[in-house]
PDB file with one MODEL, atoms N, CA, C and O in Angstrom:
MODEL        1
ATOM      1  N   UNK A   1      55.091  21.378-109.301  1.00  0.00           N
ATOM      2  CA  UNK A   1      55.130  22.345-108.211  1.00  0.00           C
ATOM      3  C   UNK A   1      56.545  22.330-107.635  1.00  0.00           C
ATOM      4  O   UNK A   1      56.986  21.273-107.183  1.00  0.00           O
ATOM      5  N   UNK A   2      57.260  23.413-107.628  1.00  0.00           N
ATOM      6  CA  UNK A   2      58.788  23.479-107.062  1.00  0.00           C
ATOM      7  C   UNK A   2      58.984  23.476-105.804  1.00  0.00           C
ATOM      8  O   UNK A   2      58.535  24.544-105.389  1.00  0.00           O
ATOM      9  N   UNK A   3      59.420  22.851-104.925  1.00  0.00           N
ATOM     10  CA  UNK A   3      59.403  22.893-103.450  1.00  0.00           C
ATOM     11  C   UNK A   3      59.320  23.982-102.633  1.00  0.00           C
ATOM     12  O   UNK A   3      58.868  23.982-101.489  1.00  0.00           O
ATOM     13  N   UNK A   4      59.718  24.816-103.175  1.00  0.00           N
ATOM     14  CA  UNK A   4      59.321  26.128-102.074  1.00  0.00           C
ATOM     15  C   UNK A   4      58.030  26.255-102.306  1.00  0.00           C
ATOM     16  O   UNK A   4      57.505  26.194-101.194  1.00  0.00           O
ATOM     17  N   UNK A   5      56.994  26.434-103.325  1.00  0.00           N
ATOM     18  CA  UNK A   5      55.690  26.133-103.475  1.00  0.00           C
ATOM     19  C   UNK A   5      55.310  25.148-102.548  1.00  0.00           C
ATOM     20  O   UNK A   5      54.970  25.784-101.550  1.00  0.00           O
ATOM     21  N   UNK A   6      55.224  24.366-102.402  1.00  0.00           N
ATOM     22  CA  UNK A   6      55.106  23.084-101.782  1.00  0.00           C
ATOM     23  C   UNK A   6      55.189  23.604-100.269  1.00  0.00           C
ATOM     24  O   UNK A   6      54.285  23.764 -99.449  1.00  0.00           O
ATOM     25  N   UNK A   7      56.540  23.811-100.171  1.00  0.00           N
ATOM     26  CA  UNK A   7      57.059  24.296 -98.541  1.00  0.00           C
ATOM     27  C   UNK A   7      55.707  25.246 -97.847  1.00  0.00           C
ATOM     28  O   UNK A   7      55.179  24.967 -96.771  1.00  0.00           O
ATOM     29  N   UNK A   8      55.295  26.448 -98.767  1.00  0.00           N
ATOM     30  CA  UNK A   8      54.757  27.809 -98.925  1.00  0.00           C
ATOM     31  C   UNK A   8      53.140  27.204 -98.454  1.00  0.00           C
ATOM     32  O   UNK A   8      52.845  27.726 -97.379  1.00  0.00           O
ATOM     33  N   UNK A   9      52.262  26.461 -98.849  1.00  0.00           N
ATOM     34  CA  UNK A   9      51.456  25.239 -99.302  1.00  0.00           C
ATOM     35  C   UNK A   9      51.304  24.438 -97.655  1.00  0.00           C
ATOM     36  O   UNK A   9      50.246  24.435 -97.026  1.00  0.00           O
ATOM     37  N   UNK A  10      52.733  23.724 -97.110  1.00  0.00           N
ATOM     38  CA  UNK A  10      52.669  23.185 -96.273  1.00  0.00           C
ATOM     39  C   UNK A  10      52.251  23.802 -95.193  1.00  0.00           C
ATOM     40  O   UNK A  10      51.410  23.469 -94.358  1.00  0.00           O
ATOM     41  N   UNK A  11      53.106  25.001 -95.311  1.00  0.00           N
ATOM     42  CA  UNK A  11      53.512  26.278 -93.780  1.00  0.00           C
ATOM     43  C   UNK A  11      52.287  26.974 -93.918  1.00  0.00           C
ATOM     44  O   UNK A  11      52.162  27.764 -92.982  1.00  0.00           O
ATOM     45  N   UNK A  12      51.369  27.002 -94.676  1.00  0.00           N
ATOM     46  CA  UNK A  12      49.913  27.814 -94.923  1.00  0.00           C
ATOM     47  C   UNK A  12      49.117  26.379 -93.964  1.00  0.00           C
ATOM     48  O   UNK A  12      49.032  26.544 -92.747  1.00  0.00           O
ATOM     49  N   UNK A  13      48.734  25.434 -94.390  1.00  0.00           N
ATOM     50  CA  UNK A  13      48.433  24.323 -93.683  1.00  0.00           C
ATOM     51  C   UNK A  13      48.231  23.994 -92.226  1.00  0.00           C
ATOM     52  O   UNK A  13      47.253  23.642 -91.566  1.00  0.00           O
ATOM     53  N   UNK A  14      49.637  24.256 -91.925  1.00  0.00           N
ATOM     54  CA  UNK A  14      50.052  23.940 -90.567  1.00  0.00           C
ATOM     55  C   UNK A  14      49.639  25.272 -89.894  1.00  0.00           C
ATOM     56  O   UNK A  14      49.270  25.009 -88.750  1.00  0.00           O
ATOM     57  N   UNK A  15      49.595  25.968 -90.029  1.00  0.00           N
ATOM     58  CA  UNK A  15      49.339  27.399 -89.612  1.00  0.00           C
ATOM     59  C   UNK A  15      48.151  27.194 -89.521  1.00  0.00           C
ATOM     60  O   UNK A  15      47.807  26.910 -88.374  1.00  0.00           O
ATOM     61  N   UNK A  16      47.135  27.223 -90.465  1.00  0.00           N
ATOM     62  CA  UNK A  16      45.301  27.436 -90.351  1.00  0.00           C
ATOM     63  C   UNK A  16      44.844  25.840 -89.454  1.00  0.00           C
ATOM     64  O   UNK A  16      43.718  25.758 -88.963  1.00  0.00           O
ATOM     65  N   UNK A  17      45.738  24.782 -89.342  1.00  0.00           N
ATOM     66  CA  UNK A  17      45.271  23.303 -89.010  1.00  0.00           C
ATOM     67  C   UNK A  17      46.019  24.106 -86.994  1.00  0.00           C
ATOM     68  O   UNK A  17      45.204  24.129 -86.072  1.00  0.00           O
ATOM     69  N   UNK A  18      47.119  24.488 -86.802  1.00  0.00           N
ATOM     70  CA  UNK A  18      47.673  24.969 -85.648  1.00  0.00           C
ATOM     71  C   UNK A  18      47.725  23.165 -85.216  1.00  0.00           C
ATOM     72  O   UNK A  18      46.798  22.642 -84.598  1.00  0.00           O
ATOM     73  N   UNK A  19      48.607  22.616 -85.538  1.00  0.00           N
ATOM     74  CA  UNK A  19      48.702  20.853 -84.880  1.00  0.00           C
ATOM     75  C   UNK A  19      50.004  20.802 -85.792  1.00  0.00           C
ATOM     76  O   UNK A  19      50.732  21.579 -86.408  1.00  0.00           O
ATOM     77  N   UNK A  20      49.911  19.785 -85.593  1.00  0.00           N
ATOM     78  CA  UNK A  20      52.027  19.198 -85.494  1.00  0.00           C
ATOM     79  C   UNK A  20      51.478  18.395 -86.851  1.00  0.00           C
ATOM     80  O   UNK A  20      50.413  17.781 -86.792  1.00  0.00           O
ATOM     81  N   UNK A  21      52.195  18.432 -87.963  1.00  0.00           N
ATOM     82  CA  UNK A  21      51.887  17.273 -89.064  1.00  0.00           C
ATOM     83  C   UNK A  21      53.510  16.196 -88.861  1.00  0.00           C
ATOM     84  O   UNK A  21      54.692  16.430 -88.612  1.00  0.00           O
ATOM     85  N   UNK A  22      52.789  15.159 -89.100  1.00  0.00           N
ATOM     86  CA  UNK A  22      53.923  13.813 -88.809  1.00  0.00           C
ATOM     87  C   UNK A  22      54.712  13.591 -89.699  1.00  0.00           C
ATOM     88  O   UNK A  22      53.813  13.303 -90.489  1.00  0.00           O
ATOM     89  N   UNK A  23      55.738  13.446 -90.378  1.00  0.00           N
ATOM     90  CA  UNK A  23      57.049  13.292 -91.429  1.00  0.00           C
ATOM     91  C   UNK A  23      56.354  11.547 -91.561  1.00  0.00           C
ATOM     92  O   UNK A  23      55.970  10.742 -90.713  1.00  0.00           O
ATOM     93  N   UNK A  24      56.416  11.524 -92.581  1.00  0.00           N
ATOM     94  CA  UNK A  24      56.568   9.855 -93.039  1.00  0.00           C
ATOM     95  C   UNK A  24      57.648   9.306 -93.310  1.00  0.00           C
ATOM     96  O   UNK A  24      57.944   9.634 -94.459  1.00  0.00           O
ATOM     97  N   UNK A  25      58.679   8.406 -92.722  1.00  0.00           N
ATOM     98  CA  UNK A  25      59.987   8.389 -93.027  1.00  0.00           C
ATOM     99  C   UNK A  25      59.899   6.793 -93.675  1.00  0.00           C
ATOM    100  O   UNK A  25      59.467   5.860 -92.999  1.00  0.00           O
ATOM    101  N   UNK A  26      60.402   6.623 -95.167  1.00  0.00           N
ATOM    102  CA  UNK A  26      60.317   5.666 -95.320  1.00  0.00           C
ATOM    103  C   UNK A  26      60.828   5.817 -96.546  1.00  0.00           C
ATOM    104  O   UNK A  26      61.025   6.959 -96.961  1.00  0.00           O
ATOM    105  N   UNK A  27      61.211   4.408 -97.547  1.00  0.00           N
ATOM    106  CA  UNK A  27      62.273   4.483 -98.364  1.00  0.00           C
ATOM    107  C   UNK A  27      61.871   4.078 -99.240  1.00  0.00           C
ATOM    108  O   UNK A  27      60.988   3.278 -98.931  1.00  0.00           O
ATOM    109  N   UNK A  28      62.083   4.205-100.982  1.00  0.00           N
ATOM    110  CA  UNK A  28      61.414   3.839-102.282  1.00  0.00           C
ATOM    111  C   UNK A  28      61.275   2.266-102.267  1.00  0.00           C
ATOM    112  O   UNK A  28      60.265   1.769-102.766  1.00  0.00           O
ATOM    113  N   UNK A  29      62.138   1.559-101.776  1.00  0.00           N
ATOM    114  CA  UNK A  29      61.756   0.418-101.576  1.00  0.00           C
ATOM    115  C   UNK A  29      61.146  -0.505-100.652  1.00  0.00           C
ATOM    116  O   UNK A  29      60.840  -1.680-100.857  1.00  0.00           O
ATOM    117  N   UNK A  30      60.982   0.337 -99.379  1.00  0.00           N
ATOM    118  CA  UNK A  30      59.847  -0.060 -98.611  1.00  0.00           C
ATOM    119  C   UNK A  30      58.169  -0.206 -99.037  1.00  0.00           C
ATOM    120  O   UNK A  30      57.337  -1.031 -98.658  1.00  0.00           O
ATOM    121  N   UNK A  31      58.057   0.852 -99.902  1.00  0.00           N
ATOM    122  CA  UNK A  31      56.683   1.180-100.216  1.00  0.00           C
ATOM    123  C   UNK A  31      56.293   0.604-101.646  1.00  0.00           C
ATOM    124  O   UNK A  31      57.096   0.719-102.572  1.00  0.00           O
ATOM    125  N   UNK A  32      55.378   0.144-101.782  1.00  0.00           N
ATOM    126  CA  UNK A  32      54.377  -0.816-102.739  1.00  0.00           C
ATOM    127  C   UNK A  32      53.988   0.558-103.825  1.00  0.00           C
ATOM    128  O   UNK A  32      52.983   1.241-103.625  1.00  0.00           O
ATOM    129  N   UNK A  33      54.789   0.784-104.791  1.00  0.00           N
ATOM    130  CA  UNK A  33      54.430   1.917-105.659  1.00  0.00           C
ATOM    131  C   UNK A  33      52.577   1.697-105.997  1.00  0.00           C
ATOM    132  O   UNK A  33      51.556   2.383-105.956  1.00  0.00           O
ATOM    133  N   UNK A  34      52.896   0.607-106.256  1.00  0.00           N
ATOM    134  CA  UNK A  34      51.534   0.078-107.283  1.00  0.00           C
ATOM    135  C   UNK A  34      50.059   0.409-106.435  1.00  0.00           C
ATOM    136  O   UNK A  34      49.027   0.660-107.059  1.00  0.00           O
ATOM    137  N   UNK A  35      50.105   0.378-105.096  1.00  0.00           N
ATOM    138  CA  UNK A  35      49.164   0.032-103.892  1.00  0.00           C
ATOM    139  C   UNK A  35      48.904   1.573-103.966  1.00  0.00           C
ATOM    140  O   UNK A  35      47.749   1.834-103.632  1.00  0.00           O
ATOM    141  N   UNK A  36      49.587   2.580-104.281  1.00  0.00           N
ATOM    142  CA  UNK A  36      48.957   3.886-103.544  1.00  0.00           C
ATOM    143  C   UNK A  36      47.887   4.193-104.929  1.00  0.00           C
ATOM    144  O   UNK A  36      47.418   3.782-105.990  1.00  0.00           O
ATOM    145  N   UNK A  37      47.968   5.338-103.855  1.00  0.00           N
ATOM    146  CA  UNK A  37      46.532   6.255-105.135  1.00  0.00           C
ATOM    147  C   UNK A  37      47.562   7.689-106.031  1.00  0.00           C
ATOM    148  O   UNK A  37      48.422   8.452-105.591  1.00  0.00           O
ATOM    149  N   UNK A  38      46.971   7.537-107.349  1.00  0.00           N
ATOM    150  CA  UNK A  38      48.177   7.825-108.184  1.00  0.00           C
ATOM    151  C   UNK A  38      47.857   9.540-108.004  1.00  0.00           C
ATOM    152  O   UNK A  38      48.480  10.321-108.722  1.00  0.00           O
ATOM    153  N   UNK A  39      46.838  10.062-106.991  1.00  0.00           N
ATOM    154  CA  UNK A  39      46.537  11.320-106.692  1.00  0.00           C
ATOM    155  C   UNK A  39      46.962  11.496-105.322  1.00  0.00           C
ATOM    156  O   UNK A  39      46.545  12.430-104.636  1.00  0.00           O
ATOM    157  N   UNK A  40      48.164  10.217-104.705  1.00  0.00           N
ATOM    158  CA  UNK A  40      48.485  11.270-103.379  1.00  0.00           C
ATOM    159  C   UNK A  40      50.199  11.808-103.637  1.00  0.00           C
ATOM    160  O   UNK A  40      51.206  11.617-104.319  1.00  0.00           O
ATOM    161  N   UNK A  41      49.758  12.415-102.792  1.00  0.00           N
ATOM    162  CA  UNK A  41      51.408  13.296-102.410  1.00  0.00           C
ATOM    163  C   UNK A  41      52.667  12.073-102.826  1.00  0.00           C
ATOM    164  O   UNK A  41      53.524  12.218-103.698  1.00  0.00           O
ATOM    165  N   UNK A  42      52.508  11.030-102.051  1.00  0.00           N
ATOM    166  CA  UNK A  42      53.810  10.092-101.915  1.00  0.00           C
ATOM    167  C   UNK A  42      54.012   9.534-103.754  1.00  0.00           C
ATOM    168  O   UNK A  42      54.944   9.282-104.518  1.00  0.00           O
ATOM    169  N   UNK A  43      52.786   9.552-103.783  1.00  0.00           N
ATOM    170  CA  UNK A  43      52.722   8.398-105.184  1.00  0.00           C
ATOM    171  C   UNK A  43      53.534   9.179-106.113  1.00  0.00           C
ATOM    172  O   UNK A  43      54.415   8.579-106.731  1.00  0.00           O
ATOM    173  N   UNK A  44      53.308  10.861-106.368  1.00  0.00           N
ATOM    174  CA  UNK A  44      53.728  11.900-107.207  1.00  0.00           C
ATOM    175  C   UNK A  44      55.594  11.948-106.487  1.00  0.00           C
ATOM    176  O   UNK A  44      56.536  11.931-107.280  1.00  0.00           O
ATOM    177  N   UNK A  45      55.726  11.979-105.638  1.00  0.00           N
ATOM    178  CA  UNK A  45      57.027  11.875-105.035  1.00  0.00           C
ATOM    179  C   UNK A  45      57.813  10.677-105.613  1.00  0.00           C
ATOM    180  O   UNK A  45      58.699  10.803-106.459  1.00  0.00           O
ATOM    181  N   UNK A  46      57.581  10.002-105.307  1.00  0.00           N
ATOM    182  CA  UNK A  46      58.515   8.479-105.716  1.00  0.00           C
ATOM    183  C   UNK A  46      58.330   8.227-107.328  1.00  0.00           C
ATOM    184  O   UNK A  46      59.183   7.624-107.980  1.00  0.00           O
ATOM    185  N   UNK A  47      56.986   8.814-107.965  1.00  0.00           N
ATOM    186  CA  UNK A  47      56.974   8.295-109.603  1.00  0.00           C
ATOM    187  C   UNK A  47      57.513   9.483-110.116  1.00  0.00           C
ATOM    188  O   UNK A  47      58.541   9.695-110.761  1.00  0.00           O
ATOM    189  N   UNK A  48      56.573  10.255-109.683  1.00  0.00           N
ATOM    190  CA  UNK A  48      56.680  11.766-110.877  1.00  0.00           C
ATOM    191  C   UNK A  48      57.395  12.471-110.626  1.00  0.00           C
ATOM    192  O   UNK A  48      57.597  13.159-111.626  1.00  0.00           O
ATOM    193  N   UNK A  49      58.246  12.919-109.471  1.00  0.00           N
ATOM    194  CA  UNK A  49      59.444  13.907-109.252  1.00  0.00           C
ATOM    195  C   UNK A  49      60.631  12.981-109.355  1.00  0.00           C
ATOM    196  O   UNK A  49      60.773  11.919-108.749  1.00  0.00           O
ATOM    197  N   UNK A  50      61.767  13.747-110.526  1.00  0.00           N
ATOM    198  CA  UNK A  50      63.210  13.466-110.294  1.00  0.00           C
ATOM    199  C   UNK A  50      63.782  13.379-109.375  1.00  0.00           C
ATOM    200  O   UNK A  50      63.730  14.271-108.528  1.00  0.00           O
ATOM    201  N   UNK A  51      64.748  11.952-109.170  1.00  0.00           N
ATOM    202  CA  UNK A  51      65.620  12.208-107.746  1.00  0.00           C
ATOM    203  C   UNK A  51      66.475  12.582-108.138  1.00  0.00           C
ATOM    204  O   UNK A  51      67.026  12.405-109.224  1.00  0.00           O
ATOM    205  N   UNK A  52      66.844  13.487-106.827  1.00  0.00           N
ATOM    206  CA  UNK A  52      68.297  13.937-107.185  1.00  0.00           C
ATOM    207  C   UNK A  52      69.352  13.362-105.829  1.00  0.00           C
ATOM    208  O   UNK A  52      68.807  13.655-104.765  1.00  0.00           O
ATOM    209  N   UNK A  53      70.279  12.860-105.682  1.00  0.00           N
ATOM    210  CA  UNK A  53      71.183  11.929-104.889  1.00  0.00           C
ATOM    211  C   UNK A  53      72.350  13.369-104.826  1.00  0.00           C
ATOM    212  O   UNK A  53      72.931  13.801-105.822  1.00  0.00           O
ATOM    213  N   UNK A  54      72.502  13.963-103.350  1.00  0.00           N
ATOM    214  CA  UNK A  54      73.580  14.097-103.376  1.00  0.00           C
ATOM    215  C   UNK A  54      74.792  13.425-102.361  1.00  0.00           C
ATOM    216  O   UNK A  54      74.511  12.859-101.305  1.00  0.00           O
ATOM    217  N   UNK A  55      76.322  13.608-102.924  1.00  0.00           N
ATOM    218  CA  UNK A  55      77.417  13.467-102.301  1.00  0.00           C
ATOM    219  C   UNK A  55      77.837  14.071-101.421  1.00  0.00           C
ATOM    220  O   UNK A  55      76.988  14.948-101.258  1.00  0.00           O
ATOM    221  N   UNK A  56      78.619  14.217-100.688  1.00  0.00           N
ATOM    222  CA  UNK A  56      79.696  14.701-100.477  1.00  0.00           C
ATOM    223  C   UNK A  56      80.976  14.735-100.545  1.00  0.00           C
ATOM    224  O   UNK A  56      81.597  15.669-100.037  1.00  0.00           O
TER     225      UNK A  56
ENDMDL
END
């Protein structure tokens, strides 16, 4: 799913829920890959999507 999908997905969400959703701020090495469930959002984030690092 390409992030504007995703974005598109979220902003549909937040709209029909009308409440504030919370940002999870936290870092690949804070979090216990192994511990999540390999069907949530984060788990697909940190395993299954490419990072991409940018510079400046």
């Amino acid at each position: 799913m390409s992030n504007s999908s995703r974005f598109e997905v979220l902003g549909t969400a937040i709209a029909r829920l009308k409440e504030h959703i919370e940002p999870l701020a936290c870092t690949p090495e804070k979090v216990q890959v192994e511990k999540l469930s390999k069907a949530s959002f984060l788990y697909d984030v940190l395993v299954r999507q490419k990072t991409v690092e940018y510079r400046l």
